[in-house]
N, C-alpha and C positions, 0 to 999 in steps of 0.2 A: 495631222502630224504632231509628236510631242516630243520631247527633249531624249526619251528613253528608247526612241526610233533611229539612234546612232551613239556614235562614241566618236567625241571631238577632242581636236589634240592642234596646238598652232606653236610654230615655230618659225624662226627666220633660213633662209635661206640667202648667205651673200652672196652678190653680183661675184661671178669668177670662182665660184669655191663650189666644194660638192659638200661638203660640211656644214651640218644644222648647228645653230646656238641657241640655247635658252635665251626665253626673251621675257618671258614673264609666268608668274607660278612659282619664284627662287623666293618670295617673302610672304608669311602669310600676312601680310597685308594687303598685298597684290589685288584687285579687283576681279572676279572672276572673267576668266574667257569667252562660260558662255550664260546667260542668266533666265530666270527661269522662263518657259515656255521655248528654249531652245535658241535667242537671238545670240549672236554674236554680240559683245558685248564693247561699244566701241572706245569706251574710256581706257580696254585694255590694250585693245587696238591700238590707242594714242601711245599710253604707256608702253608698249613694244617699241615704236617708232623713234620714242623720246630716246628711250634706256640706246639703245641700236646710235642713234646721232652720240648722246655721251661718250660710247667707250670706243667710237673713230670707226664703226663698220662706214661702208659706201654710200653714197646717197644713193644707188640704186638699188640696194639690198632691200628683200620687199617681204612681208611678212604673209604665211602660207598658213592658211588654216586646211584641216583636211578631217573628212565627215568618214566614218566609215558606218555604213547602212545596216542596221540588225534585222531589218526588215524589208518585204518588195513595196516599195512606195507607189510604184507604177505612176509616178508624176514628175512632170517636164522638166529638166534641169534648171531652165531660167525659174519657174515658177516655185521651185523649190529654194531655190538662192533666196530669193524675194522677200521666204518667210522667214528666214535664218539672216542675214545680213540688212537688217530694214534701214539703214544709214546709206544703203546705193538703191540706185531707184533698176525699175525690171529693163529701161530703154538700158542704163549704162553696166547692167551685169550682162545684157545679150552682149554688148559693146568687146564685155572682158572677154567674154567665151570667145566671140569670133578675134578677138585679137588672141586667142592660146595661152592666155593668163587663167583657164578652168580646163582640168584633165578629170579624165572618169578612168580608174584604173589604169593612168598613167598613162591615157591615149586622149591627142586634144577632141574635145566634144563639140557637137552642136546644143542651140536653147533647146530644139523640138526633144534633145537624147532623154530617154526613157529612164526614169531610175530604178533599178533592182536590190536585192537583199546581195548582200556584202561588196556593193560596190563602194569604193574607198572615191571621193571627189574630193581633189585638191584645189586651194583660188587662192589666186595670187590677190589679198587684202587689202587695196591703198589705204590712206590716212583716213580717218574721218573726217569731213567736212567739218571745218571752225565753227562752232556755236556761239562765239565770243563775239560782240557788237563793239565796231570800234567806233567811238565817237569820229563823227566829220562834220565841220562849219559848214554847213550846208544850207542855202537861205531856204527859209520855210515862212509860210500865212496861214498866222494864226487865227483862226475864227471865233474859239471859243479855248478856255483852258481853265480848271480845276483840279484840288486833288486828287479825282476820281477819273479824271478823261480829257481827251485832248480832241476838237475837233480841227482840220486839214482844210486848206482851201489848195489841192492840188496842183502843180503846174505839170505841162507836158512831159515827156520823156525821160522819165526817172521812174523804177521801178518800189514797191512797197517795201518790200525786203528782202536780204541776201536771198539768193537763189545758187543752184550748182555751178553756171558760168560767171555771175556777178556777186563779189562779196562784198561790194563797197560801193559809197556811193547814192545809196539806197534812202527813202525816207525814217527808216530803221536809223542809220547812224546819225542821220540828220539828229532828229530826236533824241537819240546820246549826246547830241552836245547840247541841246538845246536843255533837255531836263539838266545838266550840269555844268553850263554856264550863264544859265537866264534862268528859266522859273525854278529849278529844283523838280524833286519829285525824281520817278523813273517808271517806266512800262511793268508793266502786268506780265510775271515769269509764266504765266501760260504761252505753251508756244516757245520758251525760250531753247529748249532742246533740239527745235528747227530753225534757230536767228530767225523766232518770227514772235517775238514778247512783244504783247502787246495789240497783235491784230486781232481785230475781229472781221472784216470785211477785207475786200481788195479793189484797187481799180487799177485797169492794164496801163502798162508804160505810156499808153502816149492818152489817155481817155485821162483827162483834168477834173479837177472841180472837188465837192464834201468829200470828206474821208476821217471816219473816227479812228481814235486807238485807246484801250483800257490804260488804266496807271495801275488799278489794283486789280485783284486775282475777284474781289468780290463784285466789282462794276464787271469785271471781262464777261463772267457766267452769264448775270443777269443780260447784258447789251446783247451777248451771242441768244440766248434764251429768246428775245423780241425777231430776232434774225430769223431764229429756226421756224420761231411761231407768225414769220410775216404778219409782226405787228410796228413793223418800222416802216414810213410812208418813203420812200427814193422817188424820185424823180427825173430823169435822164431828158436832155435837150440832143438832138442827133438831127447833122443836115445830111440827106441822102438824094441817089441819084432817078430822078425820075419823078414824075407827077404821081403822088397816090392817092389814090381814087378814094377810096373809102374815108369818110371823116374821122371814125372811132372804130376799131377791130382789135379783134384779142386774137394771135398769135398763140396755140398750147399742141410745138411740137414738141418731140423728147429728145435733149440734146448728150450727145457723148463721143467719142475722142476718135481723131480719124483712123478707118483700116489700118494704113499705110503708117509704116514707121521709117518708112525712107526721111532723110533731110529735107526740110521742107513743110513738112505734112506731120513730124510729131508733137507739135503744139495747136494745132489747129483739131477744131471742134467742128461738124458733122449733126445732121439732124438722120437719129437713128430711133429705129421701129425693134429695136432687138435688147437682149437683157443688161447693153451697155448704154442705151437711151433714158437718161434721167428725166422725168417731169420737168417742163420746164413753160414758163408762163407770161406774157410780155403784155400791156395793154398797148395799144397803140392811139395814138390821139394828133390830128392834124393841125399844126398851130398856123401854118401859112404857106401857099405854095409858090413855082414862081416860074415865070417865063422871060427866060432872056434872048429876045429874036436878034439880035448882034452875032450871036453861035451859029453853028453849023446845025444843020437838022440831025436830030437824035441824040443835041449836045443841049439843047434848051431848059429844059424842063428839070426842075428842082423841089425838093419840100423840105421843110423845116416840120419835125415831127417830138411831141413829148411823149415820154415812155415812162409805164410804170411797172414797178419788176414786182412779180408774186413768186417769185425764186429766185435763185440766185447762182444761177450753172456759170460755168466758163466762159467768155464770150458768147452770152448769151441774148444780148443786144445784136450784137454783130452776125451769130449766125441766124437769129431767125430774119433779118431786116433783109438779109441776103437773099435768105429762101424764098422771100417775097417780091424778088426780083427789085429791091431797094437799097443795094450797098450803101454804106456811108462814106460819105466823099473823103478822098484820101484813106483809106480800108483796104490796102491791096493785098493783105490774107484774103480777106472775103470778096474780092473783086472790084471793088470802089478805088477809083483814081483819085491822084492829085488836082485840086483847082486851081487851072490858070486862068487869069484874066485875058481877055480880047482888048486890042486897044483901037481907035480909031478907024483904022487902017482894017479891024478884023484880023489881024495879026496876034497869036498869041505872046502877052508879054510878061508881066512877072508872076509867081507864083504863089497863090495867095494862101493856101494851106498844102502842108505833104503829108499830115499824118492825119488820122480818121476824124473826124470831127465829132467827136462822140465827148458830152459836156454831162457830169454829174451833177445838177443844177440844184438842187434842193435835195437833205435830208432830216427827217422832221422822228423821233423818236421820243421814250418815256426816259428821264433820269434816273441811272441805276439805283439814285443811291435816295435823293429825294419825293420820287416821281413826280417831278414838274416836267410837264410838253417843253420838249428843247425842238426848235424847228431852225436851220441856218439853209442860204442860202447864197450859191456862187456866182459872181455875175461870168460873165462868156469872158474868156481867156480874151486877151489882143487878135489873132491871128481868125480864134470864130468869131468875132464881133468884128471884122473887115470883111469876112467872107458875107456874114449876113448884111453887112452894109452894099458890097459887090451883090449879090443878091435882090436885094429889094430897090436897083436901078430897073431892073426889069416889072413888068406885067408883076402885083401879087396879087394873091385871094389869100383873105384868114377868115375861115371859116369857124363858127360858132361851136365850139364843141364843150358838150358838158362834162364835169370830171375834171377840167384842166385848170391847174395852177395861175394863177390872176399871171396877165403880160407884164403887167407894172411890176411884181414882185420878183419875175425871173429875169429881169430889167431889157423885157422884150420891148417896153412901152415906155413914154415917160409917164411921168406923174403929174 
């Protein structure tokens, strides 16, 4: 599809009125509506929004862009939204359709509706989502920091960066206050089009531990570069549920995003054999297992396992660990419960972790800028270093496996 496969025209539409007003296009300074390759163009978007708030229209007055087709596209409404408005994602423009915010010749449509030559498709355009990072005092552990990069020692339940439901809050604004009221400096405008400057990797809200971010645009290439080209060593520590058998195994199913777009199931990942299944590669390695005869049967048996990742898919730890009938404890996307302790009595009493115990233990890469080996290292949160302690009351085995990061250094061991 290209730009000259319709004729785009946007206008507002106020809440209560049948009457269109000009919203943008009245200056040539104006930013265009739509830009080349055909996107919708969301600066102007904003700018509609703005001008609309200044001159007293409604705050429900919503801005209507409308496509009229020169051509048979013979392609799916949502998927054609997708490539023309890339600021709404395909989950939240099916959302629009089926709420009647997208008409196809003036009649509400479905995502599956077909497009034809001169069908005119109206969408009702929210805001753009804020790109703007607000600083927030937000405690952060620092592990390493220079001009060029800042490395993270994670803690639990805080997400990387703004995302569609959460714009704050994030280790993104953390880092706005921190480059601007401690070290100086600011994140790597790669990314920053999506409130996401400065990433190069991610680790899910509640999986702690390393975690880098670029300061300049010239470190971000080179770190993402080691990334693509798996020349960056990770490390992941994960307690999961069950005894596993095998000392050392590699895991290379192909992971991608579930069927199902019901609630529930559109952020979860799926090991798939089909053109949506990406390579995906996990080594797995046994650092100790463990038997605690105080539990119930079929509640006993536990491992402590290190993982090293040769990709870097979506819950990618978490779905293959699943598939192999090994949830990680507290993992209840992928089927892993929370750990409670047994007390005396065999009673269950407090609870010793809720969220997945999945620990980024060690990341070890080249210096963008100088190439010196930068290797750091997370010890286990409070909450996984109690559970391993509740753990090793029972029966363990740590079995000898080669490949694996010294105990002493992942402070499995003293020294």
């Amino acid at each position: 599809m290209s730009e000259s496969d319709e004729r785009v025209s946007g206008s507002f539409l106020p809440s209560g009125t049948t009457g269109e007003s000009p919203a943008i296009g009245t200056s040539p300074d104006d930013p265009p509506l739509i830009l080349r390759g055909g996107k919708v163009n969301p600066e102007a978007i904003e700018l509609a929004y703005r001008r609309a708030a200044e001159s007293g229209e409604s705050d429900e007055s919503m801005f209507r862009v409308r496509f009229e087709l020169s051509r048979d596209l013979k392609c799916r409404l949502d998927k054609y939204l997708t490539s023309r408005i890339s600021f709404m994602s395909r989950n939240q423009l099916q959302h629009l359709i089926g709420e009647g915010g997208v008409t196809v010749n003036g009649t509400e449509a479905r995502p599956a509706t077909k497009l034809r030559k001169d069908d005119a498709v109206e969408v009702v355009v929210p805001p753009p989502p804020s790109t703007e990072v607000v600083p927030q005092e937000i405690p952060i552990d620092v592990l390493f920091e220079d001009e060029h990069l800042i490395v993270l020692n994670k803690r639990p339940d805080i997400i990387v960066h703004p995302a569609r439901a959460e714009k704050s809050g994030t280790l993104i604004n953390a880092l706005a206050w921190h480059f601007k009221h401690n070290s100086g400096g600011e994140l790597s405008p790669v990314g920053a089009d999506k409130a996401r400057p400065g990433v190069v990797h991610r680790l899910d809200r509640n999986t702690t531990g390393c975690i880098i971010f670029a300061k300049t645009e010239e470190a971000h290439w080179k770190l993402g570069r080691q990334f693509e080209f798996r020349e960056v060593d990770k490390r992941y520590l994960a307690f999961v549920k069950g005894r596993v058998a095998e000392d050392g195994f590699v895991i290379d199913k192909p992971i991608g995003p579930h069927p199902s777009k019901e609630k529930g199931y559109r952020e979860k990942m799926v090991i798939r054999h089909d053109e949506l299944g990406k390579n995906s590669v996990t080594i797995v390695r046994v650092r100790e297992r463990y038997r605690l005869h105080d539990r119930a049967v079929g509640d006993q048996d536990f491992s402590l396992v290190e993982l090293e990742l040769k990709t870097g898919r979506t819950h990618q730890i978490r779905v293959h660990l699943s598939e192999e009938g090994h949830p990680i404890i507290g993992d209840d996307m992928y089927g892993g419960r929370a750990f409670v302790a047994i007390d005396e009595q065999g009673r269950e009493g407090e609870t010793v972790i809720d969220r997945q115990a999945l620990h980024a233990a060690l990341l070890a890469f080249q210096h963008p800028i100088s190439g010196e080996t930068m290797s750091f290292v997370s010890p286990l949160p409070p909450d996984a270093r109690a559970l391993l302690e509740t753990l090793r009351t029972g029966a363990v085995e740590s079995p000898d496996v080669g490949g694996t990061v010294s105990a002493i250094r992942l402070g499995l061991a003293e020294g």
